[in-house]
N, C-alpha and C positions, 0 to 999 in steps of 0.2 A: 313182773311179768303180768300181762291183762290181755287173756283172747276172749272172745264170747263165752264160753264157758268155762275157764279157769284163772281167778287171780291170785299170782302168789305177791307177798309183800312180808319182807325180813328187815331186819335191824342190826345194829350190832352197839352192845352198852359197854361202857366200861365204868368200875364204881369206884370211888376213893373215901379213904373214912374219913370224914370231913366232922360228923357228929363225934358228941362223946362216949355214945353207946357203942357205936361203930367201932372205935378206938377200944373203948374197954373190954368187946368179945373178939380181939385180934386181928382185926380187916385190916390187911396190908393193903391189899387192891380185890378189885374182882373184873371177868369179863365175863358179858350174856350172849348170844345168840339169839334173838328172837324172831320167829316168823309165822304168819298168818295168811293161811291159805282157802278159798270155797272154790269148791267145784260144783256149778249147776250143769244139772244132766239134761243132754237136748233133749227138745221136744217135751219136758216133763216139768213138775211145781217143787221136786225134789233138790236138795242141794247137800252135799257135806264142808261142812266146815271146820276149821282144825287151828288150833291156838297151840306152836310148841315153844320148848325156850332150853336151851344147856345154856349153867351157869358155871362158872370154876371163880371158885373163891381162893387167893393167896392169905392162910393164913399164919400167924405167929404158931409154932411148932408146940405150945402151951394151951394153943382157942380149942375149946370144946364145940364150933361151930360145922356144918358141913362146909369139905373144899368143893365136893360136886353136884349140881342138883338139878332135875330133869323134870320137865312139868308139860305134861302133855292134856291138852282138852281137845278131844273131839265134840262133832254135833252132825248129828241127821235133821235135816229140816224140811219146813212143806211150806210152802211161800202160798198165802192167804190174799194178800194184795201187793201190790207193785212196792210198797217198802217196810209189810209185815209178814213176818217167818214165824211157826210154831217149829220149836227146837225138841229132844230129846237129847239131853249133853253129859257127860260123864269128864271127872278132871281127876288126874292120877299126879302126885307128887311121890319122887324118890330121889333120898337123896343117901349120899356118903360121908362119914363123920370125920373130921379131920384124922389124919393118920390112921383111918382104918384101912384094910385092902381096896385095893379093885374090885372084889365081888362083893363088897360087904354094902350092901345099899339097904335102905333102912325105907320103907312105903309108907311115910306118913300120912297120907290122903287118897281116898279114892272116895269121889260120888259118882253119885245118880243125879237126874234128876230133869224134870221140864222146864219148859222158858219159850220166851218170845224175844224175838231180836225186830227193833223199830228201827230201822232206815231214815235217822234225819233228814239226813245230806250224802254225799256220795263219799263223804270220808269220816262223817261223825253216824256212828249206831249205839243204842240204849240198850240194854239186854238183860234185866231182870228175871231171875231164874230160882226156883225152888230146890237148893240141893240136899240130898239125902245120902247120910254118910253112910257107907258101907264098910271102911276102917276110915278112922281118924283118932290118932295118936295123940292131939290138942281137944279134941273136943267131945265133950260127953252129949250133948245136945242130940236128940233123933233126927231135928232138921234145924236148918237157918233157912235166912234170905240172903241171895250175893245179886249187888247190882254192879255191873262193869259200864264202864264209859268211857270206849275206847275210839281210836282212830283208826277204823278196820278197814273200808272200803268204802 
């Protein structure tokens, strides 16, 4: 969907364990959802932009991996020039461990964090971002660098 002020853009993946890693933590299949959506506010330099994704993993009844996982990034932005944004982004990961409940969701990730988003092209963007963990379950680090190079818009 693309109006003057709103573009959404989804996907739909499906994965197969094709590697040996894949195979050795129980990937039978997986399917994603993925979609990526900004909203520029008329008349203003303001825009939200939003990165989400539900995954369901089929695993072997023995994988200690998650079957479900839910990854949501938000971003408020202030558009500086015609194809550069100053961001404020936050990305939230939860997921569910195979054979746990429905409620059992496990939040492995939440940041913080600033960034700028460069507007290649009208479907390749850059977007280098300072995140700041707020919980993260992998990472002892107070902050890293994430660069994305994605086919957004």
């Amino acid at each position: 969907m693309n109006t003057p002020n709103l573009r959404v853009n989804a996907d739909f993946r499906y994965y197969a364990p094709l590697t040996e890693a894949s195979r050795k933590n129980g990937l039978l299949s997986g399917f994603e959802s993925f979609h990526m959506s900004r909203y520029q506010f008329a008349e203003s330099w303001f825009s939200i932009l939003s990165y989400s994704s539900l995954r369901f993993n089929l695993l072997e009844s023995s994988s200690k991996g998650n079957n479900l996982v839910i990854f949501l990034a938000p971003s408020l932005n202030y558009r500086l020039t015609e194809n550069l944004d100053l961001g404020a982004f936050s990305t939230l990961i939860a997921a569910k461990p195979n054979g746990a409940s429905i409620d059992s969701f496990d939040v492995s990730t939440f940041n913080v964090g600033p960034g700028v988003i460069w507007s290649i092209s009208r479907d390749i963007s850059f977007s280098p971002s300072l995140r700041i963990p707020v919980w993260d379950a992998h990472i002892e680090n107070i902050s890293f660098f994430a660069i994305m190079l994605a086919r957004v818009f």
